[in-house]
C-alpha positions as CSV (number, residue, x, y, z in Angstrom):
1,X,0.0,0.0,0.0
2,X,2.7,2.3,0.9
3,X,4.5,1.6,-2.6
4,X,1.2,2.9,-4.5
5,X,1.1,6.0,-2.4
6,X,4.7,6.8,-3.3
7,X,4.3,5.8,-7.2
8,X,1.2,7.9,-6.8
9,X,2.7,11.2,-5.4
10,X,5.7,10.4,-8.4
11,X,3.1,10.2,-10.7
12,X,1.2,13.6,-9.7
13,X,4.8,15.3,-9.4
14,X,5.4,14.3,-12.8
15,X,2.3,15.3,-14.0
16,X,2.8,19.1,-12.7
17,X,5.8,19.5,-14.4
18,X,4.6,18.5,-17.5
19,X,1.5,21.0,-17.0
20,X,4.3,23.8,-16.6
21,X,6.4,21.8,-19.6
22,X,3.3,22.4,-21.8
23,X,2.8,26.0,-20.1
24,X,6.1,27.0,-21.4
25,X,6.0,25.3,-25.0
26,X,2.9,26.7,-26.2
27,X,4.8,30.0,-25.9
28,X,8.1,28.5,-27.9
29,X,8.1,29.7,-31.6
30,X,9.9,26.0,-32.3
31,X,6.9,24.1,-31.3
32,X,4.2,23.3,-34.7
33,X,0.7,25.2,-34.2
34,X,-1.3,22.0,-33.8
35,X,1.0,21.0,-30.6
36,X,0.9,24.7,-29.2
37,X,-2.7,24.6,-29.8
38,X,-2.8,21.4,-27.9
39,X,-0.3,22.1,-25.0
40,X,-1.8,25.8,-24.7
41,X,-5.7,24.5,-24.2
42,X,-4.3,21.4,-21.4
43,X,-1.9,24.1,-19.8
44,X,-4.4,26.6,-19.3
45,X,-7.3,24.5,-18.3
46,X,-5.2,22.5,-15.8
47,X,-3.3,25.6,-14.2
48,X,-6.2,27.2,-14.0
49,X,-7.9,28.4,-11.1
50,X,-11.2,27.5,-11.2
51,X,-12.2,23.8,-12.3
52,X,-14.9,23.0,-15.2
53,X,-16.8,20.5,-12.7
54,X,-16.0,21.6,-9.6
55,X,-14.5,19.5,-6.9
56,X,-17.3,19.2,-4.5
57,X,-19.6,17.2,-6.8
58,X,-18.9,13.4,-6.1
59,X,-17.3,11.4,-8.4
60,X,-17.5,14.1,-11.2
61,X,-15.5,16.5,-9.7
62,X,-12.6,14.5,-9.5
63,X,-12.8,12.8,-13.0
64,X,-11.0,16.0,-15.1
65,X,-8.3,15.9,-13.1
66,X,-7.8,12.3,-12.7
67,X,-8.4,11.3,-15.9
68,X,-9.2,14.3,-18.4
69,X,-6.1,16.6,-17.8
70,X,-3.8,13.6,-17.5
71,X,-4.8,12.5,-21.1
72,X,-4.5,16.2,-22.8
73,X,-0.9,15.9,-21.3
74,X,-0.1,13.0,-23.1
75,X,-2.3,14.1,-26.3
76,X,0.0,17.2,-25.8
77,X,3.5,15.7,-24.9
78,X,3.3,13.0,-28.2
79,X,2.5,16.4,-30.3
80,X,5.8,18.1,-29.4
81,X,8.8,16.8,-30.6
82,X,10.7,14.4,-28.0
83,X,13.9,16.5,-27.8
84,X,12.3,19.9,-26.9
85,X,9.9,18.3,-25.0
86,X,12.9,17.4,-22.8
87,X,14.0,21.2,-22.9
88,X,10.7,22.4,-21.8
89,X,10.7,19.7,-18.9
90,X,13.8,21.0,-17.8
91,X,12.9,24.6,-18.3
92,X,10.3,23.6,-15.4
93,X,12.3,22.0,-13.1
94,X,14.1,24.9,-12.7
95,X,10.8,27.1,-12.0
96,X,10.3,28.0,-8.5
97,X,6.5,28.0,-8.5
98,X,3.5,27.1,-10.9
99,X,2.3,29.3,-12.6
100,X,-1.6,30.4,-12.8
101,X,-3.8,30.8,-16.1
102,X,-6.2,33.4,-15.9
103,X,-7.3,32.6,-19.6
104,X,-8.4,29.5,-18.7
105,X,-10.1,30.5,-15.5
106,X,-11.9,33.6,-18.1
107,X,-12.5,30.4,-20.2
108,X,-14.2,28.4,-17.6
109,X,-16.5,31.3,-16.1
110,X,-18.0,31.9,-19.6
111,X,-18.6,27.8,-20.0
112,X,-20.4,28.4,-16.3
113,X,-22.2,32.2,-17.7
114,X,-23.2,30.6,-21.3
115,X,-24.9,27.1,-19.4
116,X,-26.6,29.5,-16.3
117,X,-28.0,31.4,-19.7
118,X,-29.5,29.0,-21.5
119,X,-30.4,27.2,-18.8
120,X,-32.5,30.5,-17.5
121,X,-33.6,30.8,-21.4
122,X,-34.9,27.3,-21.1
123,X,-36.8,27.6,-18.1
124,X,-38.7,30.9,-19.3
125,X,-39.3,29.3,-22.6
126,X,-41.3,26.2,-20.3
127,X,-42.9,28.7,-18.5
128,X,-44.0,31.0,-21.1
């Protein structure tokens, strides 16, 4: 049990250097548009500040970031070629802290703004 914990904390230590990794090649001019497109959407959605489904709704809360911002990084990390992939990766190690996207957070308050719409549209339309 103690051996999963540790592969586990590993595993999410890896995972935030890659976010920061991504963070920092969808800003590199080297990197093709598709993988920058890629690694710019994953970065931004996972460091943002706000989640898409937030935390406090069972099961669902936890299932972007245990299993849909863990596959964008990969999706992201196979689009950038291997060797400044490594770069980028070591470009984060050497950041002190993580940083935050406030375009993604922007992002994710219009998802919540645009459903709380028609979601209000769609009630007045039932009771009209």
């Amino acid at each position: 049990m103690v051996g999963l914990i540790d592969r586990a904390k590993q595993w999410a230590r890896a995972i935030a250097f890659d976010v920061v990794a991504l963070w920092i090649a969808a800003r590199d001019r080297r990197v093709p548009w598709y993988a920058k497109l890629a690694a710019g959407c994953v970065a931004a959605y996972a460091l943002s500040p706000i989640d898409l489904i937030p935390d406090f709704i069972p099961v669902l809360g936890y299932l972007d970031d245990v299993i849909l911002v863990p596959l964008g990084i990969l999706l992201a990390v196979r689009l950038i070629p291997p060797l400044l992939m490594a770069q980028f990766r070591a470009q984060a190690a050497e950041r002190d802290g993580r940083p935050m996207s406030r375009v993604g957070a922007a992002v994710i308050i219009l998802v919540w703004l645009a459903a709380a719409t028609l979601a209000t549209w769609a009630f007045w339309l039932r009771r009209a």
